[in-house]
C-alpha positions in Angstrom: 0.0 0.0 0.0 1.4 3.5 -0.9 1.8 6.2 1.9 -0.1 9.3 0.5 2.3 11.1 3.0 5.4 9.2 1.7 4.3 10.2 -2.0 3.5 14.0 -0.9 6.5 14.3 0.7 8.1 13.4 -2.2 6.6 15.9 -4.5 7.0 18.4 -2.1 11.0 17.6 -2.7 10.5 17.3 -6.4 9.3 21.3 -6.0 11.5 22.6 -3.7 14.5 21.5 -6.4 13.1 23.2 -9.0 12.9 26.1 -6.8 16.4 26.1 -5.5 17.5 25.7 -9.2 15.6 28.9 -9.9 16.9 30.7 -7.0 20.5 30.1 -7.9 20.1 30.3 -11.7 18.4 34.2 -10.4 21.3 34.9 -8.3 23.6 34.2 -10.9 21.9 36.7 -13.2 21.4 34.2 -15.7 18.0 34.8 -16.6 17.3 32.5 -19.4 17.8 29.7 -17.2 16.4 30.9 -14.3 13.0 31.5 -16.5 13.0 28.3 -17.5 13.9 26.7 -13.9 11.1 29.0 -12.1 8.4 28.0 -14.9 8.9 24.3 -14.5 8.8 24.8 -10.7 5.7 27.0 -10.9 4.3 23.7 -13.6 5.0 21.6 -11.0 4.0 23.7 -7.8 0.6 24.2 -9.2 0.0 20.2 -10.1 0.8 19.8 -6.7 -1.3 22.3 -5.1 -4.5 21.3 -7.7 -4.0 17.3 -7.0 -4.5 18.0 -3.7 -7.2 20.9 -3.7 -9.4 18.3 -6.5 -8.2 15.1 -5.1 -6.8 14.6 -1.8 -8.7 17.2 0.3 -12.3 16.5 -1.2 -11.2 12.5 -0.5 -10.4 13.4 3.4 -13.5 15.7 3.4 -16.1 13.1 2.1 -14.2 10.4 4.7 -14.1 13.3 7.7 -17.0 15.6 6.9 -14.7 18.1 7.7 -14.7 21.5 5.4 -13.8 24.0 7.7 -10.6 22.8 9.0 -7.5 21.9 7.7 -8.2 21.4 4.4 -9.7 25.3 4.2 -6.3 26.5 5.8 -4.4 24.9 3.1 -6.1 26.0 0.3 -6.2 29.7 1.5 -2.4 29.2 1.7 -2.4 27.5 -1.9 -3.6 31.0 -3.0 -0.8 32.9 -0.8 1.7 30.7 -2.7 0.4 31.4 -6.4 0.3 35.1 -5.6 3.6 35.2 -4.4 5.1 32.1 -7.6 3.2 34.8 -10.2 5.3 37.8 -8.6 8.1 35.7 -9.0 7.5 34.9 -12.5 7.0 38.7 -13.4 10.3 39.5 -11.5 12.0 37.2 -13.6 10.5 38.2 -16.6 11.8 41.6 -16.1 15.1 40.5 -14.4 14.9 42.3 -11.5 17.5 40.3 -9.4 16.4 42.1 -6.2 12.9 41.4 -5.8 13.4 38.2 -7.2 15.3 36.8 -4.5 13.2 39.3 -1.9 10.6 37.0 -3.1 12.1 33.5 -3.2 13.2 34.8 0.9 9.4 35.3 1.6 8.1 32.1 -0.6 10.8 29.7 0.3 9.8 30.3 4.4 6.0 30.4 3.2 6.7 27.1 2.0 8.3 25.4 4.2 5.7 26.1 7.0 2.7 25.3 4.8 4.7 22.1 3.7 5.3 21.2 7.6 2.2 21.5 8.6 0.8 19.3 5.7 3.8 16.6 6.5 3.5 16.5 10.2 -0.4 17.0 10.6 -2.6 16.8 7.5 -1.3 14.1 5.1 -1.1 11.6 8.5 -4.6 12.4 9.1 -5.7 11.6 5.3 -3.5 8.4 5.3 -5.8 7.4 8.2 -9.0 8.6 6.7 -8.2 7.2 3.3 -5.5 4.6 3.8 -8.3 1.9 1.9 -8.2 4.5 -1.3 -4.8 5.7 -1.4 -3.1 3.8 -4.4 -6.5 5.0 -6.4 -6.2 8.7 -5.1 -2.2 8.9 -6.0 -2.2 7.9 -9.2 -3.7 11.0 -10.2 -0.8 12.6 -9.3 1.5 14.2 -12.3 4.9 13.6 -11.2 6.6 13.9 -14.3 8.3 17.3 -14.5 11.4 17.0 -15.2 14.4 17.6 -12.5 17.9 16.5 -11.7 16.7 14.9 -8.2 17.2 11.5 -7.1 
Protein backbone atom coordinates (compact mmCIF):
# COMPACT_ATOMS: atom_id res chain seq x y z
CA UNK A 1 0.00 0.00 0.00
CA UNK A 2 1.40 3.51 -0.86
CA UNK A 3 1.83 6.24 1.88
CA UNK A 4 -0.10 9.26 0.49
CA UNK A 5 2.32 11.06 3.04
CA UNK A 6 5.43 9.23 1.75
CA UNK A 7 4.35 10.24 -2.03
CA UNK A 8 3.46 13.99 -0.94
CA UNK A 9 6.49 14.32 0.73
CA UNK A 10 8.06 13.36 -2.20
CA UNK A 11 6.64 15.88 -4.45
CA UNK A 12 6.96 18.45 -2.10
CA UNK A 13 11.03 17.63 -2.66
CA UNK A 14 10.46 17.32 -6.42
CA UNK A 15 9.28 21.31 -5.95
CA UNK A 16 11.54 22.56 -3.66
CA UNK A 17 14.46 21.47 -6.43
CA UNK A 18 13.10 23.25 -8.98
CA UNK A 19 12.86 26.10 -6.83
CA UNK A 20 16.38 26.15 -5.45
CA UNK A 21 17.55 25.67 -9.23
CA UNK A 22 15.58 28.93 -9.90
CA UNK A 23 16.92 30.72 -7.00
CA UNK A 24 20.54 30.12 -7.86
CA UNK A 25 20.15 30.26 -11.67
CA UNK A 26 18.38 34.22 -10.43
CA UNK A 27 21.31 34.92 -8.27
CA UNK A 28 23.57 34.20 -10.85
CA UNK A 29 21.92 36.68 -13.19
CA UNK A 30 21.42 34.17 -15.66
CA UNK A 31 17.99 34.77 -16.57
CA UNK A 32 17.30 32.52 -19.36
CA UNK A 33 17.81 29.70 -17.20
CA UNK A 34 16.40 30.87 -14.27
CA UNK A 35 12.99 31.53 -16.51
CA UNK A 36 12.98 28.28 -17.46
CA UNK A 37 13.87 26.66 -13.91
CA UNK A 38 11.10 29.04 -12.08
CA UNK A 39 8.39 27.98 -14.90
CA UNK A 40 8.85 24.33 -14.50
CA UNK A 41 8.76 24.83 -10.71
CA UNK A 42 5.74 27.01 -10.93
CA UNK A 43 4.26 23.69 -13.64
CA UNK A 44 5.04 21.58 -10.97
CA UNK A 45 4.00 23.71 -7.81
CA UNK A 46 0.61 24.16 -9.24
CA UNK A 47 0.02 20.20 -10.09
CA UNK A 48 0.84 19.76 -6.71
CA UNK A 49 -1.30 22.27 -5.09
CA UNK A 50 -4.49 21.31 -7.74
CA UNK A 51 -3.99 17.32 -6.97
CA UNK A 52 -4.51 18.00 -3.65
CA UNK A 53 -7.25 20.90 -3.73
CA UNK A 54 -9.41 18.32 -6.48
CA UNK A 55 -8.24 15.08 -5.09
CA UNK A 56 -6.84 14.64 -1.76
CA UNK A 57 -8.68 17.24 0.25
CA UNK A 58 -12.29 16.46 -1.21
CA UNK A 59 -11.24 12.46 -0.46
CA UNK A 60 -10.41 13.38 3.41
CA UNK A 61 -13.54 15.65 3.45
CA UNK A 62 -16.10 13.11 2.08
CA UNK A 63 -14.15 10.37 4.69
CA UNK A 64 -14.13 13.26 7.71
CA UNK A 65 -17.00 15.61 6.91
CA UNK A 66 -14.68 18.05 7.74
CA UNK A 67 -14.69 21.54 5.38
CA UNK A 68 -13.80 23.99 7.65
CA UNK A 69 -10.64 22.83 9.01
CA UNK A 70 -7.48 21.93 7.71
CA UNK A 71 -8.24 21.44 4.43
CA UNK A 72 -9.71 25.33 4.25
CA UNK A 73 -6.34 26.49 5.82
CA UNK A 74 -4.42 24.86 3.13
CA UNK A 75 -6.14 26.00 0.31
CA UNK A 76 -6.18 29.73 1.48
CA UNK A 77 -2.44 29.19 1.67
CA UNK A 78 -2.35 27.50 -1.91
CA UNK A 79 -3.60 31.04 -3.03
CA UNK A 80 -0.80 32.86 -0.76
CA UNK A 81 1.71 30.68 -2.71
CA UNK A 82 0.38 31.45 -6.35
CA UNK A 83 0.29 35.13 -5.64
CA UNK A 84 3.58 35.19 -4.45
CA UNK A 85 5.06 32.06 -7.64
CA UNK A 86 3.18 34.78 -10.23
CA UNK A 87 5.33 37.76 -8.61
CA UNK A 88 8.10 35.70 -9.03
CA UNK A 89 7.50 34.86 -12.50
CA UNK A 90 7.01 38.67 -13.38
CA UNK A 91 10.35 39.49 -11.50
CA UNK A 92 11.95 37.16 -13.59
CA UNK A 93 10.49 38.16 -16.65
CA UNK A 94 11.80 41.61 -16.09
CA UNK A 95 15.11 40.53 -14.44
CA UNK A 96 14.86 42.26 -11.48
CA UNK A 97 17.49 40.35 -9.41
CA UNK A 98 16.44 42.14 -6.21
CA UNK A 99 12.91 41.40 -5.82
CA UNK A 100 13.42 38.22 -7.19
CA UNK A 101 15.26 36.83 -4.49
CA UNK A 102 13.21 39.32 -1.87
CA UNK A 103 10.60 37.02 -3.11
CA UNK A 104 12.05 33.48 -3.17
CA UNK A 105 13.25 34.80 0.89
CA UNK A 106 9.36 35.30 1.62
CA UNK A 107 8.13 32.07 -0.59
CA UNK A 108 10.83 29.71 0.30
CA UNK A 109 9.82 30.28 4.42
CA UNK A 110 6.05 30.40 3.22
CA UNK A 111 6.67 27.14 1.99
CA UNK A 112 8.33 25.41 4.24
CA UNK A 113 5.73 26.08 7.04
CA UNK A 114 2.74 25.27 4.75
CA UNK A 115 4.70 22.08 3.71
CA UNK A 116 5.27 21.17 7.56
CA UNK A 117 2.15 21.47 8.55
CA UNK A 118 0.76 19.30 5.71
CA UNK A 119 3.78 16.56 6.46
CA UNK A 120 3.45 16.53 10.22
CA UNK A 121 -0.40 16.97 10.61
CA UNK A 122 -2.58 16.79 7.51
CA UNK A 123 -1.30 14.05 5.10
CA UNK A 124 -1.09 11.61 8.51
CA UNK A 125 -4.59 12.40 9.09
CA UNK A 126 -5.67 11.56 5.29
CA UNK A 127 -3.46 8.44 5.28
CA UNK A 128 -5.77 7.43 8.19
CA UNK A 129 -8.99 8.60 6.72
CA UNK A 130 -8.19 7.23 3.27
CA UNK A 131 -5.53 4.63 3.77
CA UNK A 132 -8.27 1.90 1.90
CA UNK A 133 -8.23 4.53 -1.32
CA UNK A 134 -4.75 5.75 -1.38
CA UNK A 135 -3.14 3.77 -4.40
CA UNK A 136 -6.52 5.02 -6.45
CA UNK A 137 -6.19 8.70 -5.13
CA UNK A 138 -2.24 8.89 -5.99
CA UNK A 139 -2.24 7.86 -9.22
CA UNK A 140 -3.68 11.01 -10.16
CA UNK A 141 -0.78 12.63 -9.29
CA UNK A 142 1.48 14.20 -12.30
CA UNK A 143 4.93 13.64 -11.22
CA UNK A 144 6.62 13.92 -14.34
CA UNK A 145 8.34 17.30 -14.47
CA UNK A 146 11.45 17.04 -15.18
CA UNK A 147 14.39 17.57 -12.50
CA UNK A 148 17.95 16.51 -11.67
CA UNK A 149 16.65 14.92 -8.18
CA UNK A 150 17.20 11.54 -7.08
Amino acid sequence: MTSIQDTMMHDHKRCDHLFAEAEQQAANQHWSDAMSLVQQFSDALLNHLSFEENTLFPAFEDKTGMTQGPTMMMRHEHEQMRELVNELIQAASDQNQERYLGLSESLLIYMQQHNMKEEQILYPMIDQECADEADQLLSGLNTNTKTNAA
